[in-house]
C-alpha positions as CSV (number, residue, x, y, z in Angstrom):
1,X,0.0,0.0,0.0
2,X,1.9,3.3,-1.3
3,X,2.2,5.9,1.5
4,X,1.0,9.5,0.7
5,X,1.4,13.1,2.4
6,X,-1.1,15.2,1.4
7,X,0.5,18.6,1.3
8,X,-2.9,20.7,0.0
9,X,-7.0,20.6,0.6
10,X,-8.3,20.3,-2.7
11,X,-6.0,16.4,-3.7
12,X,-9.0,15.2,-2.2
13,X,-12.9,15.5,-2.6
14,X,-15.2,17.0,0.7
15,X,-16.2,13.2,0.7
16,X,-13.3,11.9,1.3
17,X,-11.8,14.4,3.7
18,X,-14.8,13.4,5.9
19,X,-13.9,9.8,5.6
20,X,-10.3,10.7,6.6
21,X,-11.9,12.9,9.5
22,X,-14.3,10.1,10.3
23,X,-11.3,7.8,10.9
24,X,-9.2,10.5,12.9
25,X,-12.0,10.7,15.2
26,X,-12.1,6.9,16.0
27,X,-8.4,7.1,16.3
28,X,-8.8,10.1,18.6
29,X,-11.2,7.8,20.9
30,X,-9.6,4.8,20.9
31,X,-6.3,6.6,22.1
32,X,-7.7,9.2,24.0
33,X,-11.0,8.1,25.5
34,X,-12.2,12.0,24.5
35,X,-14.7,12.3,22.1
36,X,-13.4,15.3,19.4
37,X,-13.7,17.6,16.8
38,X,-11.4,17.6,13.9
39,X,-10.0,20.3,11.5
40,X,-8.0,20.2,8.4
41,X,-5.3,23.1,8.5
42,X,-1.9,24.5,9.1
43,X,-0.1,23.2,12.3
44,X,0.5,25.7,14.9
45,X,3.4,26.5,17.3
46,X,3.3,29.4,19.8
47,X,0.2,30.6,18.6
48,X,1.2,30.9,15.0
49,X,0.7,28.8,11.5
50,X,3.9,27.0,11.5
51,X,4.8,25.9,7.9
52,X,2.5,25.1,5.2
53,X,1.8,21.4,4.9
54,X,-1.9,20.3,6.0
55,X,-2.3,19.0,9.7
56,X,-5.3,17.1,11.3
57,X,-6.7,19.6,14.2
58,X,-7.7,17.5,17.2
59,X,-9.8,19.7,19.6
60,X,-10.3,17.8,22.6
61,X,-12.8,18.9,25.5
62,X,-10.0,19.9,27.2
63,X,-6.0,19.9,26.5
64,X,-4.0,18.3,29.0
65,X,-0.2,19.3,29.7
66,X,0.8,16.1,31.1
67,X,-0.6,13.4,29.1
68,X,1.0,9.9,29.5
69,X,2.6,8.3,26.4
70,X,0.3,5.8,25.7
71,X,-2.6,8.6,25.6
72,X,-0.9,10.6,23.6
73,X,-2.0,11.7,20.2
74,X,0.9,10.8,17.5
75,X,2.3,13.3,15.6
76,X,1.6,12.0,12.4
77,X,-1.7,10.2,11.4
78,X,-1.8,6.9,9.0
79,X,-5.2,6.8,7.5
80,X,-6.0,4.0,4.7
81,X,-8.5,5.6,2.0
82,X,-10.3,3.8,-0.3
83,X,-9.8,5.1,-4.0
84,X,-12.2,5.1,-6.7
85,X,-10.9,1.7,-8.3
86,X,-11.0,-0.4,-5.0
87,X,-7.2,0.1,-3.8
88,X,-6.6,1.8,-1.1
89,X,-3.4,4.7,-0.1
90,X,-2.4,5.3,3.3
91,X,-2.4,8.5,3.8
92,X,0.3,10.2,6.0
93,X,-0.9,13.7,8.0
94,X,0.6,15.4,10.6
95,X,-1.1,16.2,13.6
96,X,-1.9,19.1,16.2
97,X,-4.2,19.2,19.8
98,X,-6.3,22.4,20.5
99,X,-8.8,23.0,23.0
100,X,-12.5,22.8,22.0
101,X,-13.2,24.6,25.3
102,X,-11.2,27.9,24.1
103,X,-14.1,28.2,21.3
104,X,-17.1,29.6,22.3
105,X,-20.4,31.2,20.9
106,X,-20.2,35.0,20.2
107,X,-23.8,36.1,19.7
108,X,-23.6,37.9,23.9
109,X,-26.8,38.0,25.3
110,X,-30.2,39.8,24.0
111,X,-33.1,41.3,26.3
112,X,-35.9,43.7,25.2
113,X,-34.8,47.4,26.0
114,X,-30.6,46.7,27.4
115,X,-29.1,44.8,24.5
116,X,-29.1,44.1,20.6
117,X,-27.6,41.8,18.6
118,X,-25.3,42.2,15.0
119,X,-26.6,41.7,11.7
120,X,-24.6,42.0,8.3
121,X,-26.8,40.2,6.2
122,X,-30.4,42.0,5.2
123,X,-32.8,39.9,3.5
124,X,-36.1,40.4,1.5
125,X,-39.2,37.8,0.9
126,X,-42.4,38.0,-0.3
127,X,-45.1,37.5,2.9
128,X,-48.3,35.3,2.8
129,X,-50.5,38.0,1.5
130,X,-48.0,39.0,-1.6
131,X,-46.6,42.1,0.7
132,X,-42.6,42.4,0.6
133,X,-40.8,41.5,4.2
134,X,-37.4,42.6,5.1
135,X,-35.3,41.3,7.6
136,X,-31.8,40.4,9.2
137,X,-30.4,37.5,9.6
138,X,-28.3,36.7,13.0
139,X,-27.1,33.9,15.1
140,X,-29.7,31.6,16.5
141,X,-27.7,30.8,20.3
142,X,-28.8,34.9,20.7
143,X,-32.3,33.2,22.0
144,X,-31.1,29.9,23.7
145,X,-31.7,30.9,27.1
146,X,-34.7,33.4,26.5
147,X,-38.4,33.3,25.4
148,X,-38.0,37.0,23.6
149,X,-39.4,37.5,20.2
150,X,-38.4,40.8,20.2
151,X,-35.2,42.9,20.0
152,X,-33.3,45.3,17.8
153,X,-30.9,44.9,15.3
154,X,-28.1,47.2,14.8
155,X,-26.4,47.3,11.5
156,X,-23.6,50.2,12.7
157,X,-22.7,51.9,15.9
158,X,-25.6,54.3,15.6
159,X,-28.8,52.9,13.7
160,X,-30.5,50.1,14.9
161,X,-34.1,48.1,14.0
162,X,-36.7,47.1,16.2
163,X,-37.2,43.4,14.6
164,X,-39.6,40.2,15.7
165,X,-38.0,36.8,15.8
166,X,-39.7,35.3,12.9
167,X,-37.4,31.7,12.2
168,X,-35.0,30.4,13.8
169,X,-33.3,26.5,12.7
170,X,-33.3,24.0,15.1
171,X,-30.1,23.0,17.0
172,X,-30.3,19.0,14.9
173,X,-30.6,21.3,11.4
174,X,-26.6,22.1,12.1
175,X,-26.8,25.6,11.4
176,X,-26.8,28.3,14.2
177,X,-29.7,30.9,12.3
178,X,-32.1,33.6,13.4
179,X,-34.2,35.3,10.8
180,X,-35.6,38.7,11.9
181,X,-38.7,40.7,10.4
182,X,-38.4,44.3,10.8
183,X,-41.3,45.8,12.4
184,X,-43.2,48.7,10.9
185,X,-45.1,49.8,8.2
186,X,-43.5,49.0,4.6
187,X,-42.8,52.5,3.1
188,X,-41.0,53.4,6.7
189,X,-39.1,50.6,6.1
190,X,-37.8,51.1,3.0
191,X,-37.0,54.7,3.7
192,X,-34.7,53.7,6.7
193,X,-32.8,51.5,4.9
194,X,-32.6,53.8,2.0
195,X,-30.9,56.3,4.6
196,X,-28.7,54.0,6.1
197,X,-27.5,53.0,2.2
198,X,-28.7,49.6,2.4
199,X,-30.6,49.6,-0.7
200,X,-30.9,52.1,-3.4
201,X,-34.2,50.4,-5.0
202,X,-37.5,48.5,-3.4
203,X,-36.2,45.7,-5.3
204,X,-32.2,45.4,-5.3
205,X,-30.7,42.7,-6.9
206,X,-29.6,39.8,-5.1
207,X,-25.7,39.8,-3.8
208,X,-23.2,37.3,-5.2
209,X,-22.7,34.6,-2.0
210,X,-19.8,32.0,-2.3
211,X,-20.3,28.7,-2.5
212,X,-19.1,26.3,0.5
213,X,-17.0,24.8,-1.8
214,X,-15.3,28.7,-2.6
215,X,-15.4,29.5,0.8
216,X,-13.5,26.5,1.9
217,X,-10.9,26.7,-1.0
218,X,-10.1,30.5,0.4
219,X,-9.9,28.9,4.1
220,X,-7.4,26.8,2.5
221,X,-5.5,29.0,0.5
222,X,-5.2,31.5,3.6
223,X,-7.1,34.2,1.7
224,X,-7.1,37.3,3.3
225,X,-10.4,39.1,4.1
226,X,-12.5,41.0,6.5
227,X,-15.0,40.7,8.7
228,X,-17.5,43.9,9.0
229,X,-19.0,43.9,12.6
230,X,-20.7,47.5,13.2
231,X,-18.1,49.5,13.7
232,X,-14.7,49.1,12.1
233,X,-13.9,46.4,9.7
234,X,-11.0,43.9,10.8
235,X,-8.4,42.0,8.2
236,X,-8.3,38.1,8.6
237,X,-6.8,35.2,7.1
238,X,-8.6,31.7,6.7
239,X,-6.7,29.1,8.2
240,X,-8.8,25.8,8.6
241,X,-11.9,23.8,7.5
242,X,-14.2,21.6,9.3
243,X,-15.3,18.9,7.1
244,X,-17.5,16.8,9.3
245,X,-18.9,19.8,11.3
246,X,-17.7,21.6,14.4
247,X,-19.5,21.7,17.7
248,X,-19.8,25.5,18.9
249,X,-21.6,26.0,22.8
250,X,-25.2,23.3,22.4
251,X,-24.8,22.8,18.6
252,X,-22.9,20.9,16.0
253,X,-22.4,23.3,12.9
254,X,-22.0,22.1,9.5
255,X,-19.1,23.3,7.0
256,X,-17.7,25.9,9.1
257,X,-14.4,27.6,9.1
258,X,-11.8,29.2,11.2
259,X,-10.0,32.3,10.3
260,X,-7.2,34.0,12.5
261,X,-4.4,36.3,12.7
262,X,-6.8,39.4,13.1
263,X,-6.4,42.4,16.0
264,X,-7.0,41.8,19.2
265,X,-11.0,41.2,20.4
266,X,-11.9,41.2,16.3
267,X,-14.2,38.4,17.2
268,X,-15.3,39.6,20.7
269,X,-18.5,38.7,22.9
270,X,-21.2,40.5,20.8
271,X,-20.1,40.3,17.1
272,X,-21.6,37.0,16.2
273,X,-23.6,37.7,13.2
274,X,-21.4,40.1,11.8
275,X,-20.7,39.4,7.7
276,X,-17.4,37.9,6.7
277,X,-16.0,38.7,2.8
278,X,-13.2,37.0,0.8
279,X,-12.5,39.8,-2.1
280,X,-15.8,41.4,-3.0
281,X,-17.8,38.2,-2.4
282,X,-20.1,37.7,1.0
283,X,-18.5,34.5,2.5
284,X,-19.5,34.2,6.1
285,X,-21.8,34.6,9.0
286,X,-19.7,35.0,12.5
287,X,-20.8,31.9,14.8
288,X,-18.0,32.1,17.3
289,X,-14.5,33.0,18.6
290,X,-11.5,31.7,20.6
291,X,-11.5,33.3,23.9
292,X,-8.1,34.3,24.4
293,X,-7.8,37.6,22.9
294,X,-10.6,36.6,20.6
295,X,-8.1,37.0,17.4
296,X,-9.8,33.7,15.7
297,X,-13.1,33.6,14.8
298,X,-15.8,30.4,13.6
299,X,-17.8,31.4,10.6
300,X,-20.7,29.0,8.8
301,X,-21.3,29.4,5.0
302,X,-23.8,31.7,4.0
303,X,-24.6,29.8,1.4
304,X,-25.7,27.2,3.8
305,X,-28.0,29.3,5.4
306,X,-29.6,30.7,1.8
307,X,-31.2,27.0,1.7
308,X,-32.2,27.0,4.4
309,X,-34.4,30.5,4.4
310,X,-35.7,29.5,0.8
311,X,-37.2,26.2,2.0
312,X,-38.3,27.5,5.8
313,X,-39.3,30.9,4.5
314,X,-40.0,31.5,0.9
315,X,-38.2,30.7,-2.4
316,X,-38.0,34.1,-3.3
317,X,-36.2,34.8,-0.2
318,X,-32.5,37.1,-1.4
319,X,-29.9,38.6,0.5
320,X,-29.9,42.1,-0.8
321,X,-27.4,44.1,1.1
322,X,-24.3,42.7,2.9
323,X,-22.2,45.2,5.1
């Protein structure tokens, strides 16, 4: 069986990365006794990327210091792969530990009158009785530990919307999603957002989201890009993907990645929901952050949440306006 180190993401399919994950995780278990979550990206060493070859990302529940040998995770992986013509390679990765306790949910806390919550995406949908909705779309953990249907969005540091809960997916739909309807009467609405440069028209095109395929080949190729939180916009560089999904707080979340090497509290208590671009293209919705110095940041595929809205909400459901 030939040996073979896999030195960049796209050599192999998102199928068989989460086959390869699949198998890491079983290793993980059977050496660690820890359940895990496992990443694909670059190894790092005091903090920092440290080279470019690919790595396996073990984040276990909590990282130990003193681990003894036989518990100890190796520093290389050997993973047998079925290819398409029945043979199988053995794949050859190296290996890093994190700790899936330094990543938490980002969304703060939201109740009626003393907080809001971010919003970079706005949406528009045509209602039950043919009327045009708009709306924002946020994190769905904002409303884990409340019954409040109502809050306010704010989409910078000085204009905000009062909005109703109006979907929110499910923690086993792998997706951490709140749609909100803006409250008010339609031609107030559109007026507003006309102000605040939103939209130009009552019926803006729809923007031009990435693909989860895209937005994991610009994870992979350390794209720069930025992440838009009201206020000012911070650089960032993708670092890593998730192919078998990443559990963030209460919920697992499909397709996610991590980005990093951003300023200091880029990806603070508060900013989940904030929009992520690669280039000129809408990439990201925040989920999450690492809590030391909240320099990294979890973001979930737009894109993924697009199908989502069309099928729970309405087909005609578009994101017009991404800031």
């Amino acid at each position: 069986m030939p040996a073979v180190t896999i030195k960049r993401y796209d050599e192999l399919t998102q199928d068989q990365w989460r086959r390869v994950v699949a198998t890491a995780k079983r290793h993980v278990k059977a050496i660690t006794g820890q359940s895990s979550e496992i990443g694909i990206g670059r190894k790092y060493t005091g903090g920092k990327p440290f080279g470019w070859q690919l790595a396996i990302r073990v984040y276990l529940p909590r990282k130990r210091r003193r681990v003894a040998k036989a518990r100890r995770i190796p520093p290389h992986f050997q993973i047998r792969l079925k290819r398409s013509d029945g043979k199988f390679d053995l794949l050859v990765i190296r290996s890093d530990v994190e700790s899936l306790a330094d990543y938490v949910p980002t969304g703060g806390s939201v109740k009626l009158g003393t907080h809001d919550a971010a919003g970079g995406f706005l949406l528009r949908w045509n209602g039950f009785d043919g009327q045009t909705e708009w709306g924002f779309a946020t994190v769905g953990h904002l409303f884990d530990d409340t019954s409040l249907r109502v809050g306010s969005i704010r989409v910078n540091s000085t204009t905000r919307f009062q909005c109703r809960r109006f979907k929110a997916a499910a923690k086993r739909e792998h997706i951490d999603l709140a749609v909100m309807v803006i409250v008010g009467e339609q031609q107030q609405i559109e007026a507003k957002l006309k102000r605040c440069n939103l939209i130009q028209t009552n019926n803006p095109p729809a923007v031009d989201l990435m693909s989860i395929r895209q937005v994991h080949r610009a994870a992979m190729q350390h794209r720069r890009g930025r992440t838009l939180p009201p206020g000012e916009s911070q650089a960032f560089t993708g670092e890593e993907v998730f192919p078998d999904g990443f559990r963030l707080g209460s919920r697992i979340l499909d397709d996610c990645i991590r980005v990093g090497r951003s300023a200091d509290d880029t990806f603070r208590q508060g900013t989940s929901g904030s929009a992520w671009r690669f280039g000129d293209q809408a990439a990201c919705m925040q989920v999450g952050g690492k809590v030391t110095e909240f320099r990294e940041g979890i973001g979930q595929p737009f894109d993924r949440f697009l199908n989502w809205i069309r099928s729970a909400i309405d087909e005609s459901a578009k994101v017009v306006a991404v800031w």
